[in-house]
MARROGU-596811 format. One record per residue: residue in three letters; x, y, z of N, C-alpha, C in turn. Coordinates in steps of 0.05 Angstrom, whole numbers, plus 5000, padded with zeros to 4 digits. Example, Ala and Ser with C-alpha at 12.3 -4.5 7.8 and 13.67 -1.06 7.14 Angstrom:
% MARROGU-596811
ala526448865156524649105156526449345156
ser525749555142527349795143525850015157
% end
This chain:
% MARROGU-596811
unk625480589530624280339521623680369491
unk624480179476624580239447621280199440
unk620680319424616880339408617080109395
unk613479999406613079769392613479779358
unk613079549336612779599323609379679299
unk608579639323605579849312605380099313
unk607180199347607280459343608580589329
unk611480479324613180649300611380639280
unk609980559263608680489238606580759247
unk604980749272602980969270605181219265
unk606281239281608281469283608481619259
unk609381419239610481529209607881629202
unk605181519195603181629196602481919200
unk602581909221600782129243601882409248
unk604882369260606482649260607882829246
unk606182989255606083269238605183299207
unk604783149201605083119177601883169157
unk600183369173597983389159595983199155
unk595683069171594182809188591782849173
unk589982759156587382739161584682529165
unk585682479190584582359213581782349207
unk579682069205576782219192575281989215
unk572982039224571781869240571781649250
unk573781429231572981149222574481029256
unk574080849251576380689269578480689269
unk580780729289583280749287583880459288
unk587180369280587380169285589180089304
unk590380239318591680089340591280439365
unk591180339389591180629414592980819405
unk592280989412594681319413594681379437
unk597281439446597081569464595781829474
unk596381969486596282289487598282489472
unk600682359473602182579461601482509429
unk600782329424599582259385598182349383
unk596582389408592682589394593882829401
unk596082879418596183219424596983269398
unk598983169380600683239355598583169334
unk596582939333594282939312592783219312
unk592483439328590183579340592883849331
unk594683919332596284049328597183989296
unk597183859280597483809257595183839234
unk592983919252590583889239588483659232
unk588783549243587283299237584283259240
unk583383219229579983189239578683389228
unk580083679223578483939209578683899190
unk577283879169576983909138574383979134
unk574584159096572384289096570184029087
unk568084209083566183959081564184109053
unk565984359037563884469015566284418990
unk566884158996568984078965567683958958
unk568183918927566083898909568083618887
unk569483548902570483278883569383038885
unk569582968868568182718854569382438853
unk569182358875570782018873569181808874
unk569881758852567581518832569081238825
unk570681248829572180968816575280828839
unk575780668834578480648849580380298831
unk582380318833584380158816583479838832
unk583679668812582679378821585279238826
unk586879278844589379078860588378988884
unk586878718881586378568901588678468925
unk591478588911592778468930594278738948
unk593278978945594279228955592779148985
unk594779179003592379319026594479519037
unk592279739051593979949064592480019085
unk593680069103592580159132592980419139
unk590880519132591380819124587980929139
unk586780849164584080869178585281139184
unk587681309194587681609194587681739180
unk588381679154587581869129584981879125
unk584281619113580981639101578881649126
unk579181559148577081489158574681299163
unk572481289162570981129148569881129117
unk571281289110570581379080572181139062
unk570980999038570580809027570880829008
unk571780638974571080698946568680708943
unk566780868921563580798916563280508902
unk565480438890565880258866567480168863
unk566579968846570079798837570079808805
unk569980028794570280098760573180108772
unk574780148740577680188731578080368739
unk580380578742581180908738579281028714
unk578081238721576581428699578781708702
unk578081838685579282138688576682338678
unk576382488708573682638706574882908700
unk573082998678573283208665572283468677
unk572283678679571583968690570083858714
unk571283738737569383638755566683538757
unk565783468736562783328724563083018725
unk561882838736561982498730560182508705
unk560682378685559782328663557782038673
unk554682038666553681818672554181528658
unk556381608633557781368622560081418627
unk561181418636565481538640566881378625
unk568381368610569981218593572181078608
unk571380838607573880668624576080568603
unk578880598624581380478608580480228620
unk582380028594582079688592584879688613
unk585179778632588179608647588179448663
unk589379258663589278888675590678998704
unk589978868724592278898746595078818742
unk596178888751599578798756599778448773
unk601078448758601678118776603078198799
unk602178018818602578108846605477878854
unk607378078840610677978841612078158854
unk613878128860616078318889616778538856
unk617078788856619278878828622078838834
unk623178738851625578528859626078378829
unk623978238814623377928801622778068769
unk620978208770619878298744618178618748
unk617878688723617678978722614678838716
unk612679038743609079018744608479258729
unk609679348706607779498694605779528687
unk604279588674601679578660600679768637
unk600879818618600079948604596779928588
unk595880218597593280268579592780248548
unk590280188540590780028513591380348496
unk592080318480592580588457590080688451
unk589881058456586181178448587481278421
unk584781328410584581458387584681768387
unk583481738363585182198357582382228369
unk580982148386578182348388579982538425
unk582682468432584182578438584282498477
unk582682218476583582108493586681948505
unk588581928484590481888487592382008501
unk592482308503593582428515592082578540
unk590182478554589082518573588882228593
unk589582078612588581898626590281748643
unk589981468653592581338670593881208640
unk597381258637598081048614598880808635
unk599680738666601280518676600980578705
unk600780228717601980318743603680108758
unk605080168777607080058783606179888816
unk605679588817604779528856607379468865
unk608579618881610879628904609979388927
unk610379208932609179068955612579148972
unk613679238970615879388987615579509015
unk612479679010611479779027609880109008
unk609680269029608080489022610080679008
unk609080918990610080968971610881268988
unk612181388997612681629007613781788989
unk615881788968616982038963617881918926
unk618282088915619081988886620482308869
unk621882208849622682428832623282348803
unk623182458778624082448755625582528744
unk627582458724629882628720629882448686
unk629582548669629582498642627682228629
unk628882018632627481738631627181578654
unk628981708673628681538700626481668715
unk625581538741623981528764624781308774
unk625381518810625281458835623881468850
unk623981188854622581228882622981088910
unk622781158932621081158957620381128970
unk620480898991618580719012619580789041
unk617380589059618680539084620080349087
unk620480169069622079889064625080039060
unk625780189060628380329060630180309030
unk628080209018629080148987628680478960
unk630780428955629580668928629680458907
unk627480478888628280378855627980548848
unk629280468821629480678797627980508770
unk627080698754624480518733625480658714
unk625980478684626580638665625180478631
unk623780668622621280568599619780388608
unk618280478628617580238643616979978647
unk620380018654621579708665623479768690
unk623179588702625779548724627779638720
unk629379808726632279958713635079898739
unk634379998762635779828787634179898808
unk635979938832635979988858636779998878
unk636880138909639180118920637880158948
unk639580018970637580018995639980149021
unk637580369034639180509054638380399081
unk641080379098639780339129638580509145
unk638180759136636780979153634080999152
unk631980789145629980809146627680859119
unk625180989133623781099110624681279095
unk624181299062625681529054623181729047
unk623481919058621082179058621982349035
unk624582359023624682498996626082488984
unk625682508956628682598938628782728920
unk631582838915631583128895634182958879
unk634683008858636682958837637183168832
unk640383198828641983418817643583298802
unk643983378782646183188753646582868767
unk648882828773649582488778648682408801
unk647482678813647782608850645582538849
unk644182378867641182298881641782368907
unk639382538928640382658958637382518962
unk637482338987635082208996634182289023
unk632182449037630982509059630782159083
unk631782149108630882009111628382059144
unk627981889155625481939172627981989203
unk629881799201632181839223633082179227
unk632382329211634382589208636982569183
unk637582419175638982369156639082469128
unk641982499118640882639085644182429071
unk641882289051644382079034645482189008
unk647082089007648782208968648781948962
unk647681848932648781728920648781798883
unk650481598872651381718851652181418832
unk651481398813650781118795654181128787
unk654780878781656780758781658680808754
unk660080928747661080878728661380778702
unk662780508700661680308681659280208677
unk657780188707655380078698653680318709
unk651980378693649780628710647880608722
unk647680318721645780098736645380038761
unk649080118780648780008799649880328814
unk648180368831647880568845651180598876
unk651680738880652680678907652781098923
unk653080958951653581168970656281328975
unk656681558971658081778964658981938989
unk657081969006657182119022654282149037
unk654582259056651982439073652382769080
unk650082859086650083159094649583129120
unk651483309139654483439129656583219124
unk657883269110660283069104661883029127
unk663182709130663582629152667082899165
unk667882959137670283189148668983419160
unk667283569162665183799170664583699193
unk663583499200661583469224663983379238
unk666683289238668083259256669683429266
unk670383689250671983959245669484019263
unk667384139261665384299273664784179305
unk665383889310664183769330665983879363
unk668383869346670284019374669984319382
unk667584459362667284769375664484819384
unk664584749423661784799432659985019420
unk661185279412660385449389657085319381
unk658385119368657484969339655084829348
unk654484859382652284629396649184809390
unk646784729394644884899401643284659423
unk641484709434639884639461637184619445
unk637184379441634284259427632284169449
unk633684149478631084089497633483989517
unk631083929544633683979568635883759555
unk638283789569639983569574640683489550
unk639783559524641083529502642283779478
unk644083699468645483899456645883809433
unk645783909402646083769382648284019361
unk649783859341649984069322648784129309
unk648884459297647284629287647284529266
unk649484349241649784369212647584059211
unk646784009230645283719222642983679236
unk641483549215637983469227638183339253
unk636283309275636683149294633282989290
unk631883039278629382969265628282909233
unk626982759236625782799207626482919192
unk627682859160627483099136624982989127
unk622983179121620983179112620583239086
unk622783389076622983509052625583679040
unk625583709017627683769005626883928978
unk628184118970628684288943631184308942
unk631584438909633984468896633984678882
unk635584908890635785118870637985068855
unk637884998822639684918809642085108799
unk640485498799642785618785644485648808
unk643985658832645985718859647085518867
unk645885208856647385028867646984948888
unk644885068909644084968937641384738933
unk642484528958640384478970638384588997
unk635884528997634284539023632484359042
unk633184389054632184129071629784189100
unk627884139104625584219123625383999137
unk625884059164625183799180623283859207
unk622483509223621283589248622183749263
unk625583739260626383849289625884219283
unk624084289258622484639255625884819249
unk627784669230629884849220629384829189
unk630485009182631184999143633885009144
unk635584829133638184789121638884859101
unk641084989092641584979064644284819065
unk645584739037646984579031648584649008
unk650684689001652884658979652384478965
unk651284428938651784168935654484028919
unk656084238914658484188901661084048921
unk659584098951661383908966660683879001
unk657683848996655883869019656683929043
unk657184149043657984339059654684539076
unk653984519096651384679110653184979112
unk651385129099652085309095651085589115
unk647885399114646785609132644485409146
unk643585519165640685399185639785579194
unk637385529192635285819206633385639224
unk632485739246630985689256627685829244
unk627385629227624385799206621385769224
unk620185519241618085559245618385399279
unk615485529284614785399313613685159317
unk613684989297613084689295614184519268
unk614584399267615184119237614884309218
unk617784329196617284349177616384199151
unk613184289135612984019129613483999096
unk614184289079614684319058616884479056
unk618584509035620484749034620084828997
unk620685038988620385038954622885178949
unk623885188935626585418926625885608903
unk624185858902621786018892624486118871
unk622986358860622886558838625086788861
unk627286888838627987128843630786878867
unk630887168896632787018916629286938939
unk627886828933626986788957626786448954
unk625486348984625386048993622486129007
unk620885879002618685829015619185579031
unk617785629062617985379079614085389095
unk613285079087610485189109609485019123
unk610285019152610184859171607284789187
unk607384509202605484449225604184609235
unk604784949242604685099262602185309248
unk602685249218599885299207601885669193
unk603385659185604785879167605985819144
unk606585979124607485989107609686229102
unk612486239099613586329102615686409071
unk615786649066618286739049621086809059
unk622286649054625886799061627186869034
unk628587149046630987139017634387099029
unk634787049001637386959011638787169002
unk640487279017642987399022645887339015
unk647487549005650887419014651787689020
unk653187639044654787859057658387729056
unk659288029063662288029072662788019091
unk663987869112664787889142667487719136
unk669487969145671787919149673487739126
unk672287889102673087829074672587589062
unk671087429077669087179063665887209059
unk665387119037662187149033660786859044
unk659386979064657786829078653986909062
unk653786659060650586619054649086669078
unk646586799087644286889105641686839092
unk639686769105637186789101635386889128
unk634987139108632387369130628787239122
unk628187289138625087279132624287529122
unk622387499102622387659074619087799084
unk617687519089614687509094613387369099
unk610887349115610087129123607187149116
unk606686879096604686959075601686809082
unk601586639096599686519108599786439143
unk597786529158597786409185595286379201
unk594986089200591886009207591485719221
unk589685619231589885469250590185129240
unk589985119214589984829204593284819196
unk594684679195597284579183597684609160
unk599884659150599984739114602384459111
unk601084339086602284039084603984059060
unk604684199040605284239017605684459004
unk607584498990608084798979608984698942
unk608284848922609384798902609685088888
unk610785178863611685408857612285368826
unk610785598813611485638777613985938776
unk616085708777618385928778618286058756
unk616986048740617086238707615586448714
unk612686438725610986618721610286688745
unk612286648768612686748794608686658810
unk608486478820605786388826606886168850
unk605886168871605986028893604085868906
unk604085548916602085488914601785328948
unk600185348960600685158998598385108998
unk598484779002596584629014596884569042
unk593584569058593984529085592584299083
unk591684199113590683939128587483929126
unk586684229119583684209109582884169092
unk584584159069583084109037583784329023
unk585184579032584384779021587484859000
unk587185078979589985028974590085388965
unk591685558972592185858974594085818956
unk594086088940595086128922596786458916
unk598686498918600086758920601586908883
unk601387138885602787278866604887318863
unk607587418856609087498857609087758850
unk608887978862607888318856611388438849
unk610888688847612988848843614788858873
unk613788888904616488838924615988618934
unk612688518937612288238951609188058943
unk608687878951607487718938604587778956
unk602987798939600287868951597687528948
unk595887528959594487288967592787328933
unk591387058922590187128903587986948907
unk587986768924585486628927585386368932
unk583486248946583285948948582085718933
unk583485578928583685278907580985118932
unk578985018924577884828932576884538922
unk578184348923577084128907578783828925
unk578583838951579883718970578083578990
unk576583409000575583369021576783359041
unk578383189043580983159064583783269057
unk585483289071588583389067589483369048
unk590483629038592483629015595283489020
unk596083369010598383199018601183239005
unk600683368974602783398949601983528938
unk604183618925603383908905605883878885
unk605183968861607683998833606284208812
unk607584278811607084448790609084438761
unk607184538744608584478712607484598695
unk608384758680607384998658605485108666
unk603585128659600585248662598885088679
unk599184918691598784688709599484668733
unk597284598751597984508783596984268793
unk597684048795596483918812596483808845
unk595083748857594383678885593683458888
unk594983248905594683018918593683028948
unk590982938952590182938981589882718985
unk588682659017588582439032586382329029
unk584582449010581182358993582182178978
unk584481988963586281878941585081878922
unk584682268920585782348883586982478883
unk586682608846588882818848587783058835
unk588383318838586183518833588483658810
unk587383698782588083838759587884058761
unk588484278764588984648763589884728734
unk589084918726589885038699589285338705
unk591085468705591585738712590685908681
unk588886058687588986258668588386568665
unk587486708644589486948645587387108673
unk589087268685588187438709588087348731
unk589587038732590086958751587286728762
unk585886658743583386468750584086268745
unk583486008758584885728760581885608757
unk582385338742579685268731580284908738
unk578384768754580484528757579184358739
unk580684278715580984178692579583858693
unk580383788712579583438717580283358736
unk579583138750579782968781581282658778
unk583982618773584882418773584482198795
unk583082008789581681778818582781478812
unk583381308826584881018820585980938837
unk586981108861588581048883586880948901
unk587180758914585680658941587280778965
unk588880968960590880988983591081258984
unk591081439006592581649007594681798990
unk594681998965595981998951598582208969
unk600882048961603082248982605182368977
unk605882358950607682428927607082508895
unk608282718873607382798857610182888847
unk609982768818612282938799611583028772
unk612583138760611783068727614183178715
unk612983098688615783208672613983258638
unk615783428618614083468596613883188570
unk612283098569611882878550613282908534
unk615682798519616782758501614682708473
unk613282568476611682438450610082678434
unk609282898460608083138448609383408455
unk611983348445613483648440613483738419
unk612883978416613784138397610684218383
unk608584108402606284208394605184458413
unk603384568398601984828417601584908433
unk599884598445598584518477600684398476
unk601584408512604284208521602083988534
unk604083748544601983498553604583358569
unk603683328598605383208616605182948623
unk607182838626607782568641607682638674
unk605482538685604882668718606182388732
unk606882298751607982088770605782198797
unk604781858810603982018832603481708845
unk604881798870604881528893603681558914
unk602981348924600881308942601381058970
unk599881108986600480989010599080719008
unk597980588982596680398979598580248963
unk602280318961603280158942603880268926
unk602680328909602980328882603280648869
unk604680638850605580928833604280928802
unk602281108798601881098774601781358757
unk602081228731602781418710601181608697
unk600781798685597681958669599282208659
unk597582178638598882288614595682518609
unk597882818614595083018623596183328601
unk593983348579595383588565593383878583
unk595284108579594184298586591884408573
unk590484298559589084398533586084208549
unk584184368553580684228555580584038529
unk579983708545578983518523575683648513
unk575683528487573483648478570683368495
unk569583458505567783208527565683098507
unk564483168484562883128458564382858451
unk566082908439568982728432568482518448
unk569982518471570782318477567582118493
unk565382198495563082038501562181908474
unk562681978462561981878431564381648428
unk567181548445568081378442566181098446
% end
């Protein structure tokens, strides 16, 4: 019997996916097998000695989001603008940006940007929200950046693409919600919620108009492979699937660019890798005992994956000779976290070898990269509810939880992380995170990033965050 359509909608919600489920009222029944997988995903445990500060939230009267399992009964305090809180302190004046709401237009019609008014040198300019974007499309799941462009995302099955922020195109897939995407030169590879993995690749003459290329595995692979029972594995009674393809959820995706592979983490608890020079599955491992809900493509040959089941896992990758072809392998290297809450997010500073997993409690662990293996270095706390997203960028980490902010990290020397500021404005579950390095301030001392971060309330907004402590004297004196 096909699921209503309230239940599909909870579904996407709720499974596996680091649930954080908070007292309030639900809005439509769960079954048993939804509370057994809410209760298995972590839901409902979070710490309760975080120390963030959510003081403000974005004024789009026309956002609504049904999001009673993330937040709970938990509420905005206020209806001020976006602030950007400094060393975790609320300032008893906070300096508000002047940004107008977005006109509540389809981005079908017209580009809802918004831009913050221009700060002065007292050096608020390069600290705060510059824009944001209202999707009435639906909820914002997955996004990526790749020079001037950003992608993104929904359950509306739509990707756009935004460029100086304006409308640039877009392109719509039948497979559903899209849970992720990675860009590799021309290619765009889109996660979908079906089990699915899309190629597309902008057009030629016009670079505007997007089209579909292919899927993983390519339709020549999966038909070559389909005639060798070999090639079957036993996913549960009475069904049999092939090994080279998701039969669940991609949840996620990385790209190791000097090898050319992709990775892909899904419900059905496999890691994929991928060719991407002619999407070819190269390899599958059976990595965890529940949903994979992050994958990273680390430092050196290793891969991080850290699933539902509440682990965090290192693999390296291998190439052997068998029978005079080199075949790719991935061994389990190490297994770096294992504890009873769900790990929802993994991010990684491939330069300075540093590893980063968020779970379903708020909490966010942090690893070394040592001389044979990576040792624990300590826990990030500034989460009430689930960590949801994670990116990392120079000297910089940030964390998106299901509290809708976003938590600033600044790593320094000996390995002490200091969280810099509390990005707040989302009324929604934040569930996505990118950045890229500011163009406007290259070539200076302190670097200063362009962060992207979407949310289950709609909307994607912009903030412009340098690695460098604002001076807080300064900017109250604005």
């Amino acid at each position: 019997m096909p699921l209503l359509a309230e239940e599909m909608k909870m579904r996407s919600y709720e499974k596996r996916g680091g649930s954080a489920a908070g007292p309030g009222p639900a809005t439509s029944s769960c079954t048993a097998a939804e509370q057994q997988q809410r209760r298995r995903s972590g839901g409902g445990k979070h710490s309760t000695d975080g120390m963030l500060h959510h003081n403000s939230s974005s004024r789009f009267d026309s956002v609504s989001c049904d999001v009673s399992d993330y937040s709970g009964s938990r509420r905005s305090d206020s209806s001020l603008l976006p602030t950007f809180h400094h060393n975790r302190q609320s300032s008893k004046n906070p300096t508000e940006h002047n940004i107008l709401s977005p006109p509540a237009v389809s981005p079908y019609k017209s580009s809802p940007w918004t831009r913050a008014a221009s700060m002065d040198e007292a050096g608020l300019r390069r600290n705060g929200l510059i824009g944001s974007i209202l999707r009435e499309e639906g909820h914002v799941y997955s996004l990526a950046a790749a020079g001037d462009l950003l992608f993104t995302g929904s359950d509306s099955k739509n990707i756009r693409v935004w460029k100086g922020m304006k409308e640039f195109s877009g392109f719509k897939s039948g497979s559903g919600l899209v849970k992720a995407i990675v860009i590799s030169g021309e290619k765009i590879f889109t996660g979908h919620q079906d089990g699915k993995i899309r190629v597309w690749r902008a057009g030629g003459k016009d670079p505007s108009v997007y089209k579909r290329v292919g899927s993983l595995p390519n339709f020549k692979e999966f038909v070559k492979k389909s005639f060798n029972p070999k090639n079957y594995v036993e996913v549960r009674r009475h069904r049999n699937v092939l090994r080279i393809r998701h039969y669940d959820a991609v949840s996620c995706m990385s790209l190791d660019e000097v090898q050319g592979l992709l990775y892909s983490g899904s419900w059905d608890r496999t890691l994929k890798v991928w060719r991407v020079s002619d999407s070819k599955c190269v390899d599958s491992v059976n990595a965890h005992d529940d949903a994979v809900n992050a994958v990273v493509a680390g430092f050196g040959s290793l891969v991080f994956t850290g699933s539902a089941d509440g682990t965090v896992k290192a693999w390296r990758r291998e190439f052997d000779l068998v029978n005079g072809k080199t075949i790719l392998t991935h061994s389990l290297q190490q297994v770096l976290l294992k504890q009873e809450n769900a790990v929802t997010a993994l991010a990684a500073n491939l330069t300075e070898g540093w590893l980063y997993g968020g779970a379903s409690d708020g909490m966010v662990n942090f690893w070394e990269c040592g001389s044979k293996k990576l040792s624990h270095g300590g826990v990030l706390r500034g989460h009430k509810l689930a960590v949801l997203c994670m990116e990392a960028a120079g000297a910089l980490v940030f964390s998106g939880g299901a509290d809708k902010s976003i938590c600033v990290w600044r790593r320094g020397d000996g390995g002490v992380h200091t969280c810099l500021s509390v990005l707040s404005g989302h009324t929604g579950p934040v569930k996505c995170l990118a950045a890229r390095e500011d163009e406007d301030e290259s070539g200076k001392v302190c670097k200063s990033w362009v962060v992207y971060s979407g949310s289950l309330d709609k909307t994607v907004k912009v903030w412009r965050v340098s690695e460098q402590s604002p001076d807080l004297k300064k900017m109250h004196l604005v």
